[in-house]
Structure formats: C-alpha cells, structure tokens
N, C-alpha and C positions, 0 to 999 in steps of 0.2 A: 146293589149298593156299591160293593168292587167297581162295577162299571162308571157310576157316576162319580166318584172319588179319584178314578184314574184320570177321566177330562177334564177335573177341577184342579188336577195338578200339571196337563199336559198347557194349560189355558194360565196359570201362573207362573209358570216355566216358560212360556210364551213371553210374558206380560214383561218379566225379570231381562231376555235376553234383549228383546226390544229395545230398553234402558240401558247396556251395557253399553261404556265410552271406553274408547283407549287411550285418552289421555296421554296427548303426542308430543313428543319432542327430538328436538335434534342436536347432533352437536358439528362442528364443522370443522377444516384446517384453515386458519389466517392466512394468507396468501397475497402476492401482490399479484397487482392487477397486469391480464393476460398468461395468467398462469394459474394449474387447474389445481381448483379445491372440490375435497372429498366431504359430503354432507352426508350424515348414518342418523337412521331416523330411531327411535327408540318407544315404546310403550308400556304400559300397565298390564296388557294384553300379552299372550303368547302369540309367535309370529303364526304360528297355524291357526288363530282364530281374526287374524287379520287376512281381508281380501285383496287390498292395495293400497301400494303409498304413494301418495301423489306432489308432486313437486312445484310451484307456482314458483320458479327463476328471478324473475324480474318485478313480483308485484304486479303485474297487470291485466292479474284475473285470469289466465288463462296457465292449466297444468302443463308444462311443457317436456316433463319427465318426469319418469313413473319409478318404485323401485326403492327397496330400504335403504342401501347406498348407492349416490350418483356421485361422480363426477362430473366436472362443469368448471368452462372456465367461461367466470359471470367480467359483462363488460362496463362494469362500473366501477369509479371510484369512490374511495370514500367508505360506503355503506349499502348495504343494499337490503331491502326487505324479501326475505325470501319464505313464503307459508308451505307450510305441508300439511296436507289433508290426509288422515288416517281412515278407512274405510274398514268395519270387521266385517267378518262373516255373516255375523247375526247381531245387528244391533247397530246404532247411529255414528254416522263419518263423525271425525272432530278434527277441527284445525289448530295451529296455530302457526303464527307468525313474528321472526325474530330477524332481528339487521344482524346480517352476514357484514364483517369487518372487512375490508379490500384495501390492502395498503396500496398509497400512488404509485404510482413510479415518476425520478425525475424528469425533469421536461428539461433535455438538456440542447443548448445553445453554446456559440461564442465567437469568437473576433481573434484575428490575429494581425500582429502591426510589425513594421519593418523587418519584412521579408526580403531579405538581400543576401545572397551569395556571402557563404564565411562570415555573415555579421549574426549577433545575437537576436534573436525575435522573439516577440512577445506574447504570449501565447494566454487569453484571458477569459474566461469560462462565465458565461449569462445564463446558467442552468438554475432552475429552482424548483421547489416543491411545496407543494401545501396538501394534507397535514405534516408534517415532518421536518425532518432537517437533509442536509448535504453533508455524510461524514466523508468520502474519500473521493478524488480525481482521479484518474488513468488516464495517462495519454499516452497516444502512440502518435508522431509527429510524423512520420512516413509512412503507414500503415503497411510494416514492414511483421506482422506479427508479433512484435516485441513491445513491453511496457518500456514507454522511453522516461516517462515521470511518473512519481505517487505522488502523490500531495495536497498541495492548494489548489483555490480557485486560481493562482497565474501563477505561468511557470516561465521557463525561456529554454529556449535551443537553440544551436548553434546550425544556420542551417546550410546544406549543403550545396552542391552545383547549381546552377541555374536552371530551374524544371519543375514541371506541375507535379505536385505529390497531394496522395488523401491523407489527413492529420485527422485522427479517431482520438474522441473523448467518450468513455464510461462515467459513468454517475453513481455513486452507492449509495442510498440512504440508510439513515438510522435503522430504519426497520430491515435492513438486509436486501432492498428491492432495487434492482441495477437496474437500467437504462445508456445506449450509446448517441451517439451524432457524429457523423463524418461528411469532410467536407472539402473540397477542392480547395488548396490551395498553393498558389502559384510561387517560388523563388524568384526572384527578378537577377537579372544580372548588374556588377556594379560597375560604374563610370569608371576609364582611365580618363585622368586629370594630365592635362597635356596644354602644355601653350610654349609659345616661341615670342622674341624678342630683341632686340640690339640695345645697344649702349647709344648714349643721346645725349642732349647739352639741356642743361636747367633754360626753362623758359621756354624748351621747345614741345612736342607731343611725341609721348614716347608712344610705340605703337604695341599691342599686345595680341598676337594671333592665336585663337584659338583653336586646336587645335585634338580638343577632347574626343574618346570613342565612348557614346552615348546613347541608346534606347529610349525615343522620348523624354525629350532632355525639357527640365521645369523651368530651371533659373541657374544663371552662375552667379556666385559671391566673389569679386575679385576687394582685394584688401593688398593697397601699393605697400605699405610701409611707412609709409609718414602723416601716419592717423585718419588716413580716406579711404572710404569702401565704393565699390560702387556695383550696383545688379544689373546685368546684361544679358541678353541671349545670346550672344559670341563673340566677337572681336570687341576689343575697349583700347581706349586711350587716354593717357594721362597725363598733366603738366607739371613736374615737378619745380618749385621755387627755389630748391639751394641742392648744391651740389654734393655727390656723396654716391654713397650702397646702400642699395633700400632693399630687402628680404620682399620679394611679390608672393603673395598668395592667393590661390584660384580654391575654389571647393565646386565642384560641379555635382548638380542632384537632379536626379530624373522624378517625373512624375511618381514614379514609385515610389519616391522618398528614400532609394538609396544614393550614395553618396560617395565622393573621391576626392581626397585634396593636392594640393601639389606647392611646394615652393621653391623658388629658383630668387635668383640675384640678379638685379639691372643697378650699370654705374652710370649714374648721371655725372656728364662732366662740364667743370665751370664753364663760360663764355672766357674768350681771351679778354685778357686789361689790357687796356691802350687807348692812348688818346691822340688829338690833333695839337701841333705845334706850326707857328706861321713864321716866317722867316722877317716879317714885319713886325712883330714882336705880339701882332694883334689881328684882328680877321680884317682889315683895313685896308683897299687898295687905292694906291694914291693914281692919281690923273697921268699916263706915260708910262707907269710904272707897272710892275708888277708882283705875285705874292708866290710864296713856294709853301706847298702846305704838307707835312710832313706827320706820316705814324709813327708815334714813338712808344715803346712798351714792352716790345718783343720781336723775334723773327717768324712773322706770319706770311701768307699769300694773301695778297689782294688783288682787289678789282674796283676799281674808279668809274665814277657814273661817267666820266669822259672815254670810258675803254682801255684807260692805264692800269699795268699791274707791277710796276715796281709803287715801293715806299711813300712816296711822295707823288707829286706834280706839283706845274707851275702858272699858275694862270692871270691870265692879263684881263678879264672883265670880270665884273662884278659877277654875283648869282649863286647859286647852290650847289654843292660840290656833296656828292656824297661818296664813301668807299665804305664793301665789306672784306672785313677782317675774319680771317678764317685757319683757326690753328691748327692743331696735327691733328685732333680725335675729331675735326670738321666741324668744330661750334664755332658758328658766327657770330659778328658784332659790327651792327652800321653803324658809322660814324657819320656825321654832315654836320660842316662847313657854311656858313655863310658870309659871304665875303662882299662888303659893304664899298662904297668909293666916301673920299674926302680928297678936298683939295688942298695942295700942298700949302704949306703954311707962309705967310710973309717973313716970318724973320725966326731964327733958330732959337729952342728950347730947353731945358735942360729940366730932369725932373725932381734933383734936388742937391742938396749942399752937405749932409749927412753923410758920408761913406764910412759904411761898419763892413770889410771884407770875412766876413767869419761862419760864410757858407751858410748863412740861415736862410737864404732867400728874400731875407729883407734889408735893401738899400745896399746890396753885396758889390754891384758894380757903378759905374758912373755911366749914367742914361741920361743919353739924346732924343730928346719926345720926340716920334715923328720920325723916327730915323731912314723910315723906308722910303719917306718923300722926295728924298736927295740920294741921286746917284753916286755921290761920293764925297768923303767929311775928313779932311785932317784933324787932331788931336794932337795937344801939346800940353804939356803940365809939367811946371817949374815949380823948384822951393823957392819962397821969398826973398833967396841970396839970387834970385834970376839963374839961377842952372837949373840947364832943360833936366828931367829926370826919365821921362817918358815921352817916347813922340811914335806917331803911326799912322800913315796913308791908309784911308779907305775902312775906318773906323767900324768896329760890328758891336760896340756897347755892351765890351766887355774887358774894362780894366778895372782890377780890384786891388788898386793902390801898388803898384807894383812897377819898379824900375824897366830900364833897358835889357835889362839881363834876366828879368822876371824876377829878381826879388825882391821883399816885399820892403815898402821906404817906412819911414819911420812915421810914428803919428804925428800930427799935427796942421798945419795950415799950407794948403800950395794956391797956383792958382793955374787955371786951362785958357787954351785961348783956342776957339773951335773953329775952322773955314769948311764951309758948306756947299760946293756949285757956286753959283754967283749971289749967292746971301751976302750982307753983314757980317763982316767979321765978328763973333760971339767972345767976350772975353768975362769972368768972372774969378770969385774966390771958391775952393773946396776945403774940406775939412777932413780929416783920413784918422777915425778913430779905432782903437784897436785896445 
C-alpha cells in the first residue's frame, strides 16, 4: 500500500513541476543610443530553479545573449523590442516581451559664412533630433580643445589668420544624449584695396588704376563721388561733368566674399574760359583784306591748326581756323573760327545815331559797318557851332563821345564827317546821350 501511495505522489509531484512558470521579467537602464544598457532579468522562481535566460536583442527571433544580466549596446533608435525567455529547471520556458526605450542622439550639421581673416563669421548649426529637443551648442571654432561658445543654434567668431582649421559642434539633447560634427573649414585672406590716379579736366576721362592685392577676385564696386557707381574687374574710367573734389571709392571682394575698401581724392579741374575776338569786328574777311583773330580770356599756351602758337593769328583767306587752349593743370579747350569773305561795300555805313558812352556794351561807341573793308578812314566830329572837337587818321571804332584830349564832351547833338579810301565822303548827325 506504502508502495503504491509513494508513486501516486512521485507522479503528482511530476504532474505539479511540469506546470511551474517563472513568470519573467526585466527591467533595464534608458540610454542613448550607442551606449551600453544593462538589462536584469527577474522571476517568480528562485535563480536555482531557473536553467537559463535567454535574450532575443533586436526582436528577430533569434536569442543572441544568454544570462540574468546582460549588457548590450542595442543599435536602434527610438525603441526597441527586446524578449527574454525564462527557462526552469523543471517545468515550462516563459517569455515575454517589452520596448526597451533608446534615446536618439542629435544628428548634428551646419554651415559657416564669411570666413575672412580678423572679420566676424558666422557660425550656424542644421543639427536636429526626433524624438526630442536640442537644449545646448558647443563649439569649438579651431578645434583647439577649448569651448569657444555655449549656446545657441548661431553663434560668431572673430576669426583668425588666413588658414584651414577643424570647427567642432557638440549637440546635447533634452534627454542628456550628446552627439559631435567636425568640419573643415578654411579662413580666406582679405583684399588690400588699392588703386592709383591723377588729377584731370571735367569732360575729360579720368583714368583709375587698379591696383588691389587679391585671391580670386569676384567684382569691384568703384563709387566716383558724384552719385555713380560702377562694377569692373579692374581698371575703370570716368567723365566727370563739373569741376571740383570728388571722394573715390573702390571696395574690392573676392570669391570668398571677403572684402576691402579704400578712398582716396581726385580734383577735377575746370577747362580754361576764353573765347575768339576778330579784329573785323566779325568772322568776315573782306576781298584784299584780311582778319586777325585773337584769344582773349586768359594767359594760356596754344596751338593753331595753321602751326601757330602765340595768341592770335592773321589770315587772309577764307576757311576754318581752329586753336587749343591749354592752361596750367593741362585742360584743354578748342576753339574754331570760321571766317567767311564779303565784298567790300559801295558806299560807307554807319550803325547808328544813338551814342550812350556808359560802358554797357550797348551803342558805347560810334561804329563804321564794315570797317575792315577799308584800309583806312578819317573821322571828324564837330559841335553845331562847327568846332572840330575830335578828329583821327585811321579810325578803329572806338570813340565814345570824347574830345581831343580824351575828355568826355557834353550831351547833346554833333555831327561826323567820315573819308574812307576812295569812297564818298560820308557826312551825317550824332547824338551823344549821357
């Protein structure tokens, strides 16, 4: 009886352990991703009545580490399903299965702009993360082991000599999970802004040499000073309209987009004034005769389309006469002449009966039309009592009421009597208002 009672309980003792689960689970450390988390498995079970624990890493059906606590550094983001299988001694495995939490890490990027020797550059961070946020920057602008900024997504530095340096960005997110990116990046050198120039006469081309030292040069902005710009790749020229000081300014930028400016001073100087005066009174040469044509305005140097270079000349045909005028800072001025013929007149002229001597330029002296046509003109002017008051051989049409002695006669009524070559004697009244 003993016997059959003891295999009825070795056979429900059996039955019982058969049935036993260990009812598994785990618990794990949160961790960003590529950095090792600790998974500890735990049961219902005493570890001595467990045979193994098994590890399914990645979800893919297959145990790839064995062991109540593993380490593991899982390569996913986000989440990850990770099972473990409990195995006892005596009795049925049990699994289960729970998402293992993986924080990202950021995925850091970024840009940097006007990298120029001693200029400030701009330093701009295209790092980002999902799930999470971006709380701090690190840079290091010369990856010099030093934090050069904390802070924002864009920072600036002041950068130094002209040279390749690696500029290192850190990333921390929210959850504590850092990430770097380094990256060449080059200092350019800056442009010396440089040009040459002279002094020049309005209306002519001034000329501007440039003159810059430059590395892949983009464009130059040249800006004269009298509201005009203009963009060249090196040498320019300019016409300035009126005379004066104009401030020049050149800014020269290379491909780089760094940058150098310069300004200097050009004097524009006037053209001379001066104009032509004819000894005819008028550009008219008469038939035998001839004209004298004279620069009056200032003391310049000239040169005559006939190869003369004093003041004047005197010419006996018709045709075009031209002279430049050329003052002390070298500004030029052509002048031209056209000198007409007319045939001398039948009988002498007078241009009018009006004389106002009072230096205004109008009707100031007493004019012989045509004066150049005749080689030579007496002039006689009596008051009405017949006393001569003025008289003169070889007349130049320029009496403006005035005696023998040059003073000036009184107003009122005389009268002239003109001989001309072998004309008709010309006789008439004047009137001398004052």
């Amino acid at each position: 009886m003993k016997r059959i009672f003891y295999i009825s309980f070795l056979l429900a003792w059996g039955f019982l352990c058969e049935n036993v689960y260990a009812q598994p689970n785990f618990s794990y450390t949160q961790t960003c991703y590529g950095s090792q988390s600790t998974l500890l498995a735990s049961s219902t079970l005493p570890d001595a009545s467990i045979s193994s624990w098994q590890w399914d890493m990645d979800g893919n059906g297959t145990y790839e580490m064995s062991g109540k606590m593993v380490i593991a550094i899982l390569i996913q983001n986000d989440t990850v399903p990770v099972k473990l299988k409990i195995t006892p001694v005596s009795g049925t495995a049990d699994s289960i299965t729970k998402n293992v939490i993986i924080d990202p890490l950021p995925l850091v990027n970024f840009i940097a702009n006007n990298l120029c020797e001693a200029k400030a550059a701009v330093y701009i961070s295209q790092s980002s993360i999902s799930p999470g946020s971006i709380t701090q920057y690190i840079w290091d602008f010369n990856n010099d082991g030093t934090d050069d900024f904390t802070g924002n997504d864009t920072a600036t530095y002041t950068c130094g000599p002209a040279a390749t340096y690696v500029t290192k960005l850190k990333c921390v997110s929210n959850k504590g999970c850092s990430s770097f990116s380094q990256r060449v990046t080059t200092v350019h050198a800056n442009p010396v802004a440089a040009f040459t120039t002279a002094n020049t006469c309005m209306g002519q081309n001034t000329l501007f040499t440039n003159s810059t030292v430059i590395s892949n040069p983009d464009y130059y902005n040249w800006s004269f000073g009298d509201g005009l710009n203009n963009l060249s790749s090196g040498n320019t020229a300019h016409t300035y309209q009126a005379a004066g000081n104009y401030n020049v300014q050149l800014i020269a930028v290379s491909q780089a987009g760094c940058r150098d400016t310069i300004t200097s001073s050009v004097t524009i100087n006037p053209a001379p004034i001066a104009s032509l005066q004819y000894s005819t009174g008028d550009s008219v040469l008469f038939d035998g005769g001839s004209v004298t044509i004279t620069v009056i305005g200032g003391t310049y140097m000239y040169l005559w389309s006939t190869g003369d270079t004093l003041d004047n000349i005197t010419v006996t045909q018709a045709g075009t006469y031209t002279v430049q005028v050329t003052d002390g800072n070298g500004c030029p001025l052509n002048l031209t002449a056209n000198i007409g013929t007319s045939e001398i007149p039948d009988t002498i002229g007078v241009a009018g009966f009006i004389v106002t001597p009072n230096d205004d330029n109008i009707n100031d002296a007493f004019i012989i039309k045509d004066l150049a046509a005749y080689s030579h003109c007496n002039l006689n002017i009596y008051s009405m009592w017949n006393d001569e008051v003025y008289a003169v051989s070889g007349y130049q049409n320029d009496w403006k009421g005035t005696n023998k002695s040059g003073a000036p006669v009184p107003a009122g009524s005389y009268y002239y009597i003109i001989k001309c070559d072998d004309k008709p004697m010309l006789k008439g009244n004047i009137n001398i208002l004052r």
